[in-house]
C-alpha positions in Angstrom: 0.0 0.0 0.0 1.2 3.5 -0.6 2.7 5.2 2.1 1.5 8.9 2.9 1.7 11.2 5.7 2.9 11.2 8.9 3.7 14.3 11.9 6.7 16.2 12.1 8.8 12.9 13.0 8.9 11.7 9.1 7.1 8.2 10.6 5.0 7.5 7.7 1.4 5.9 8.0 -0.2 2.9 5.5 -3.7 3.9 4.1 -4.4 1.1 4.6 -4.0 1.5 8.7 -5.4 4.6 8.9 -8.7 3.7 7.5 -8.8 0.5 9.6 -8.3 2.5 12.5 -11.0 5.1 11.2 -13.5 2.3 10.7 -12.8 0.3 13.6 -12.9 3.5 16.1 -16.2 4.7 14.1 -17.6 1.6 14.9 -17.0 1.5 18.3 -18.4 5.4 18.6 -21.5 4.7 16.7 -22.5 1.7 19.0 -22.8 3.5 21.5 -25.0 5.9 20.3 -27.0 3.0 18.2 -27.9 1.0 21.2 -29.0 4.2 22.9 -31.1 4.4 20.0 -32.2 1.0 20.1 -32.9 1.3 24.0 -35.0 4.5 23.6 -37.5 3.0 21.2 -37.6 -0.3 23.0 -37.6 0.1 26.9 -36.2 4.1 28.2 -39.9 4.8 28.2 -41.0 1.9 30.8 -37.9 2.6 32.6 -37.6 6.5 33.3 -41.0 7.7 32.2 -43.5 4.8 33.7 -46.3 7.8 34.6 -46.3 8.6 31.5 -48.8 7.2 28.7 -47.1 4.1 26.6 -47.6 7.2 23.6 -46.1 10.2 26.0 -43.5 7.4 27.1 -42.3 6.9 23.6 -41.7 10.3 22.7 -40.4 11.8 25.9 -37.9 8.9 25.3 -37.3 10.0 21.7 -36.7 13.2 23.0 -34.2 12.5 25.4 -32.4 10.4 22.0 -32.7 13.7 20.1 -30.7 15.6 22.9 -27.8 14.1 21.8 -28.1 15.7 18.1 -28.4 19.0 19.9 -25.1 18.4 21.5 -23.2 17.3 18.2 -22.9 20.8 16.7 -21.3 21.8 20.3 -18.9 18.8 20.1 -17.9 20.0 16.6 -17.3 23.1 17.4 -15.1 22.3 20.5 -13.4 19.9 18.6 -13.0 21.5 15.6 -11.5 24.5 16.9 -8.5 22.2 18.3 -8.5 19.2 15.3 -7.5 22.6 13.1 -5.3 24.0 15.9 -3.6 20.9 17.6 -4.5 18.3 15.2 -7.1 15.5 13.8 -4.8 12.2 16.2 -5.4 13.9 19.3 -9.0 14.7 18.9 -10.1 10.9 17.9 -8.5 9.8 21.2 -10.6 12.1 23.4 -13.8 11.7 21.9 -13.1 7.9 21.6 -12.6 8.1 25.7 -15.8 10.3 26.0 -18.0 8.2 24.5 -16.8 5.1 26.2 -17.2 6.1 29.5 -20.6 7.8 29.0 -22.2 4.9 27.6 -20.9 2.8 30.2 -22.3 4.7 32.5 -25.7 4.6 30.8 -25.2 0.9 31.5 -25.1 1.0 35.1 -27.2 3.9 35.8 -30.5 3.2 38.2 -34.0 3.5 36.7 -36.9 6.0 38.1 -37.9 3.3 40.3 -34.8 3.4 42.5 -34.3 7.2 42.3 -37.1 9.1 41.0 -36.5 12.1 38.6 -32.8 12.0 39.3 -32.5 9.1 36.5 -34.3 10.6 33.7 -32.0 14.0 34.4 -28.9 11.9 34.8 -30.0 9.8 31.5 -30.2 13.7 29.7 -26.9 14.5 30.9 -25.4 11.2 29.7 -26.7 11.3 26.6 -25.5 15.1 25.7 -21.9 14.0 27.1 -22.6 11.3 24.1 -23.3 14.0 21.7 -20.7 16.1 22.8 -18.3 13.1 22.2 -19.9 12.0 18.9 -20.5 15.5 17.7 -16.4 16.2 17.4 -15.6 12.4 16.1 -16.7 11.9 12.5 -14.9 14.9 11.4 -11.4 14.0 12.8 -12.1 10.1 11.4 -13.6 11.2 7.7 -10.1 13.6 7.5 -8.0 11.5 8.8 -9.0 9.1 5.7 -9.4 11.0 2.8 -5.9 13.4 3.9 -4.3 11.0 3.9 -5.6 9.4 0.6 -4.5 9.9 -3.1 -6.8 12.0 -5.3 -8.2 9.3 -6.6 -8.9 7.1 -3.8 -10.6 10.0 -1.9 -14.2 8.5 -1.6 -13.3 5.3 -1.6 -10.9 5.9 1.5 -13.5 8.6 2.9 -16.1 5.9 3.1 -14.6 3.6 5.5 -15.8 6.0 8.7 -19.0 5.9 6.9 -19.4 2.2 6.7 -18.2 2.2 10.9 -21.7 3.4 11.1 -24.1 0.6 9.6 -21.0 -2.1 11.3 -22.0 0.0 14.8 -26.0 -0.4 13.8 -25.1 -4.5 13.3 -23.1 -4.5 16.9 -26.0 -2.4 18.3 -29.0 -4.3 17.5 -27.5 -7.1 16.7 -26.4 -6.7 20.8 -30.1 -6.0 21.4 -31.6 -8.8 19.3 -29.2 -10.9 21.5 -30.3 -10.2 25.1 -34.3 -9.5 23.8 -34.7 -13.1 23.6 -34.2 -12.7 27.9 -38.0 -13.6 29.2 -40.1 -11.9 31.8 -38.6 -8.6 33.8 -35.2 -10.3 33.5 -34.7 -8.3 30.2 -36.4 -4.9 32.4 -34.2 -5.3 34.8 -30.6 -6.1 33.8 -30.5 -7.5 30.2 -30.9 -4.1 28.4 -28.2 -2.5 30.3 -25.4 -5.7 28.9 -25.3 -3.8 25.6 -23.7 -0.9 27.3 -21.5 -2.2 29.8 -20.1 -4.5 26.8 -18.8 -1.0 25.1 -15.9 -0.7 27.5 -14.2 -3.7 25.8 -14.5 -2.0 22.4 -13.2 1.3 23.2 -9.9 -1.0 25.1 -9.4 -2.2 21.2 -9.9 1.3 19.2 -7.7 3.3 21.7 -5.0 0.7 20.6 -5.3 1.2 16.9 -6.1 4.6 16.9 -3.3 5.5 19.1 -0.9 3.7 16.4 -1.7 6.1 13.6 0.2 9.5 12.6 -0.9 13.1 12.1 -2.2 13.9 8.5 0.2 15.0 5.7 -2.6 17.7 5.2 -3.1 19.2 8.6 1.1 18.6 9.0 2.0 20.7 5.7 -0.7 23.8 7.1 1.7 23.3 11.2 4.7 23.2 9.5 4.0 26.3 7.6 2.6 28.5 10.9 -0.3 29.0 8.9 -3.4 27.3 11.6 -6.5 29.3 12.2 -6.6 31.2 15.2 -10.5 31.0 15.5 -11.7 28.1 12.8 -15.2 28.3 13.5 -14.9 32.1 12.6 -13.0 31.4 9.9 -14.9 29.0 8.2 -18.1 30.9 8.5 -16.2 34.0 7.1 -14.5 32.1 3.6 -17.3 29.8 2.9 -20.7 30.7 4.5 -22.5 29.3 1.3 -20.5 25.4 1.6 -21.4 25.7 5.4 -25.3 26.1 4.2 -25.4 23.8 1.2 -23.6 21.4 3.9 -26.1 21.5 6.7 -28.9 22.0 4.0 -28.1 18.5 2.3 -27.9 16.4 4.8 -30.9 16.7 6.5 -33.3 14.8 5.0 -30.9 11.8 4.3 -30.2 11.9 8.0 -34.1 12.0 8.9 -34.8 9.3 6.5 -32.3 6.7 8.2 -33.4 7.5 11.2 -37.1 6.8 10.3 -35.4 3.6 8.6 -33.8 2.2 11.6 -35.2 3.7 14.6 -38.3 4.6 14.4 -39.2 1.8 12.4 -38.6 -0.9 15.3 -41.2 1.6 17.7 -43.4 1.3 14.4 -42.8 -2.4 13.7 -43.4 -3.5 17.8 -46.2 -1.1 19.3 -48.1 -0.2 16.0 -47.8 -3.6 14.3 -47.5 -6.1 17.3 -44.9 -7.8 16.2 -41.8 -8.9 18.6 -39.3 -6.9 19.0 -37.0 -9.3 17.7 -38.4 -8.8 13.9 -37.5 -5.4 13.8 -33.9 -5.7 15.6 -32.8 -8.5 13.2 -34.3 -6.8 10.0 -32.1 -3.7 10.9 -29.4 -5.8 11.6 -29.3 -7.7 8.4 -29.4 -4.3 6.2 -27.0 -2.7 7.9 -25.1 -5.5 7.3 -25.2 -5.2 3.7 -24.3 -1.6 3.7 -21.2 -2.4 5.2 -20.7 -3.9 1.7 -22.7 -1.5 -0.7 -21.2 1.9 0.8 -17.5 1.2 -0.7 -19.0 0.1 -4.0 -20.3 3.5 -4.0 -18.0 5.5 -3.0 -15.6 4.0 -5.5 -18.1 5.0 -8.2 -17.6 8.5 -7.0 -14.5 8.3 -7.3 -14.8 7.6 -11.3 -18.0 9.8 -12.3 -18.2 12.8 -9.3 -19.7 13.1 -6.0 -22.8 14.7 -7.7 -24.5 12.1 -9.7 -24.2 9.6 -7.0 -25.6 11.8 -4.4 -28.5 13.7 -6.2 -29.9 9.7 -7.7 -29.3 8.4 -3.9 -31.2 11.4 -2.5 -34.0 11.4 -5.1 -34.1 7.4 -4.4 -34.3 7.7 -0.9 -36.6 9.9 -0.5 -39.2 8.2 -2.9 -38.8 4.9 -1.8 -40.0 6.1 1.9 -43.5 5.1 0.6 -43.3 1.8 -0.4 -40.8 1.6 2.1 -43.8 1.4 5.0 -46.5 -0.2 2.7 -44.1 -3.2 2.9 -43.3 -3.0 6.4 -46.8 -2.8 7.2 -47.7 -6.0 5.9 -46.4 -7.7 8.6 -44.8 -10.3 6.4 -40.8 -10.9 8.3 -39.3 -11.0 4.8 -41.1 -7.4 3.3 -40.2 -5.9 6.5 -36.4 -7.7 6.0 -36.2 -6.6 1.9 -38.1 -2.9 2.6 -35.3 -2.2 5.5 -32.2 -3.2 2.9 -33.4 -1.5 0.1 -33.9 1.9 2.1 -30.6 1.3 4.2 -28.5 -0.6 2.0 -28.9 0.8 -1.4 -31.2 4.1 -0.8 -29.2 5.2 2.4 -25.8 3.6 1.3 -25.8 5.8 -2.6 -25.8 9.0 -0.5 -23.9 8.0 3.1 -21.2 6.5 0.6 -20.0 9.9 -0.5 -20.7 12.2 2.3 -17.3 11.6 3.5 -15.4 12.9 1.1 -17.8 15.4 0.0 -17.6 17.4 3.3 -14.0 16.8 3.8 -13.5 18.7 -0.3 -16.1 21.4 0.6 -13.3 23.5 3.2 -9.7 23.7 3.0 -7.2 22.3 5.5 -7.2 25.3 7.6 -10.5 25.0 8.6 -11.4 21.8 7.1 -12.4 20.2 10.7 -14.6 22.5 11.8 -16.3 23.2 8.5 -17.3 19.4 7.8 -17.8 19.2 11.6 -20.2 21.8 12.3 -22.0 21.2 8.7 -22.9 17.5 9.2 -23.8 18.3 12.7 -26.1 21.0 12.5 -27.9 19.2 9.8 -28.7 16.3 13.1 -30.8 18.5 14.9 -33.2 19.1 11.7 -32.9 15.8 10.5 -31.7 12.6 12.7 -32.9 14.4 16.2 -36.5 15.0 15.3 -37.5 12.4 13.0 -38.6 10.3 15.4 -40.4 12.5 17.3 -41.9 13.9 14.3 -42.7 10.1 13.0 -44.2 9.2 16.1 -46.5 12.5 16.1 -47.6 12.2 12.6 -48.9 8.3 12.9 -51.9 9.0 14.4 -52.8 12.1 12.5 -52.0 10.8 9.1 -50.7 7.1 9.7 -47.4 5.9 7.9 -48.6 7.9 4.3 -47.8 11.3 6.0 -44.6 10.1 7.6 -43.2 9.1 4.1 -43.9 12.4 2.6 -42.6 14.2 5.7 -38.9 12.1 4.7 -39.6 12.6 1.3 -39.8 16.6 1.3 -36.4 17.0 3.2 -34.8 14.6 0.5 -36.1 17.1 -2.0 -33.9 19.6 -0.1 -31.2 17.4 0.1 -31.0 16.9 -3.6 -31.5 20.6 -4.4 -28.5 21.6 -1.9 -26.5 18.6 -4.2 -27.5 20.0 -7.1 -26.0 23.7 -6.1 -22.9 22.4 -4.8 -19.5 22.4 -6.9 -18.2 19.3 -8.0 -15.0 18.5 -5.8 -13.8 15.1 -6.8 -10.9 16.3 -8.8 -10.1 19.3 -6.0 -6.3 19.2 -4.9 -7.2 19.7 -1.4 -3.5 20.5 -0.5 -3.6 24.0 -2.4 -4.3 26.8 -0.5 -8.1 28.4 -1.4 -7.8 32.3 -2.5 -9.6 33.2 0.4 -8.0 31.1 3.2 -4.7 33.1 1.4 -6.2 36.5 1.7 -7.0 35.6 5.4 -3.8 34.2 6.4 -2.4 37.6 4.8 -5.1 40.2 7.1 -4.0 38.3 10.0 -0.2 38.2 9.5 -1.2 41.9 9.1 
């Protein structure tokens, strides 16, 4: 494999190991916030709301999921302000540790039987430290990847964070499909909680590999030249306020729309359709599976005919197949609900997630490139990921599953207008310094 990169020591680093080390450590991070997920649509409402109604459960557990999207923009922020300062290494280590330890804690943390409000509020905090930690990961992992690819390998290399999530949505429900089949209160009481405590072992094994790994040649070249951002998030705002828009702007739906897919779909598939909870967790599991697969095979086709094409057909896809999406989940039949779940994750969800990577890693330059792909993809949560299933769970009584698809399908409009405005950046030499980063660099040298 090619050898690229490295810090100031010369100490090179193998593609090949930094996008293991990407994947494996966005696995790990995604995890832990899948089988939060998983927890809220399954048993958070039971466990720290049981005055509530099963309905007013549901979505005050939903809501306390969707706290952690509001968090992300602040994680990206904070840690992409010092990923273009410090560096992208150092970040992936601490939000790596964050995560861990919040989700573990989540594991062992008493229900509103034993303490009352106190859990619910702790549960909150928990999940924005999760945000927080989430929030400033993806960037440094999606950089790390494609700066340290060649120009032609960008999306292919930019994809393997990407596929870390649909890997952390098999460990996650796959985790929960394990300990569901637990009978009576057992699964109340203690077997939910063995999906979080297990996360401690993973984040043992991608502190190791991510700790092995060098400094970008990108971010190196920029602290080697004295030329870092004093304030990114100022910065980026200031040199390119439309990418930062078209960024937030094109993300949302997609994010909604996998969120519908493969959370609320398991609160739609067990308390609307009566079905176990199993038949959702395993349905999920299995098309996330396959994305693992179809995301590089799309990102490679990036990499031959643009960012673009790929991501205006997935969007446009995605969006439209959100209505036979739920006319075949609510058959009830396991293997429609199975082939409805990999079409929308697998090749609807996977065209568009593919690319994402690279795409928001080409939109900035390397002064500022952290917290512009940071702050971009995170914003974009809160409109899309975080209220989806709140919005979802709303909508089903007023309009049944009709109204939720064309709720997903009007932000994937958005999503493939914002596509469609962008620049083409696959051929971008993201090591040349943008005119306007230059005629900053120069105001502030004064």
């Amino acid at each position: 494999m090619e050898q690229l990169g490295g810090e100031n020591t010369g100490m090179p680093t193998s593609i090949r190991k930094v996008v293991v080390a990407s994947f494996i450590g966005t696995t790990i991070e995604w995890y832990d916030y899948f089988i939060y997920g998983t927890a809220a649509a399954l048993v958070f409402g039971q466990l720290f709301f049981p005055s509530f109604s099963p309905l007013a459960g549901t979505l005050a557990s939903f809501a306390t999921f969707a706290v952690g999207f509001v968090a992300r923009p602040f994680g990206g922020v904070i840690f992409g302000h010092y990923g273009d300062k410090i560096g992208r290494k150092a970040m992936l280590v601490t939000t790596l540790l964050i995560m861990g330890v919040a989700t573990f804690l989540v594991g062992i943390l008493p229900t509103y039987d034993s303490i009352g409000v106190l859990a619910p509020i702790l549960l909150v905090v928990l999940r924005l430290i999760q945000g927080i930690g989430l929030g400033g990961e993806w960037g440094g992992a999606v950089l790390m990847a494609v700066e340290h690819s060649p120009e032609d390998k960008r999306g292919l290399n930019g994809s393997w964070p990407q596929m870390g999530v649909p890997a952390g949505l098999v460990l996650g429900t796959g985790a929960f499909a394990a300990v569901s089949y637990i009978s009576g209160d057992a699964f109340n009481t203690w077997g939910w909680r063995v999906p979080f405590l297990l996360s401690i072992l993973l984040i043992g094994v991608g502190l190791f590999i991510r700790l092995s790994i060098y400094e970008s040649p990108a971010f190196s070249k920029v602290r080697e030249s004295g030329t870092e951002a004093r304030m990114p998030i100022v910065d980026v705002f200031r040199t390119y306020p439309k990418n930062v828009a078209l960024g937030v702007g094109s993300r949302i739906g997609i994010d909604a729309a996998f969120y519908v897919l493969a959370v609320y779909a398991l609160t739609h598939i067990s308390a609307n359709l009566g079905l176990p909870r199993s038949t959702g967790l395993i349905a999920v599991s299995i098309a996330a599976l396959i994305e693992i697969f179809t995301i590089p095979a799309f990102a490679s086709l990036s990499d031959r005919v643009g960012r673009k094409p790929v991501l205006i057909a997935g969007a446009a896809f995605l969006g439209l197949w959100t209505f036979p999406f739920f006319g075949l989940l609510n058959t009830g039949s396991t293997f429609l609900i199975i082939l409805s779940l990999v079409v929308g994750l697998a090749v609807a969800h996977a065209a568009v997630y593919a690319v994402q990577g690279a795409f928001y890693a080409e939109l900035f330059g390397t002064r500022v490139r952290y917290s512009g792909a940071s702050i971009s993809y995170q914003i974009a949560g809160i409109f899309g990921g975080a209220l989806a299933p709140i919005i979802a769970t709303a909508l089903f009584p007023v309009g049944g599953t009709t109204l939720i698809a064309a709720y997903v399908a009007a932000l994937c409009a958005l999503s493939v207008l914002c596509y469609a405005l962008a620049q083409e950046t696959f051929r971008k030499d993201i090591y040349e310094e943008e005119p306007e980063e230059r005629q900053l660099v120069a105001e502030q040298r004064g």
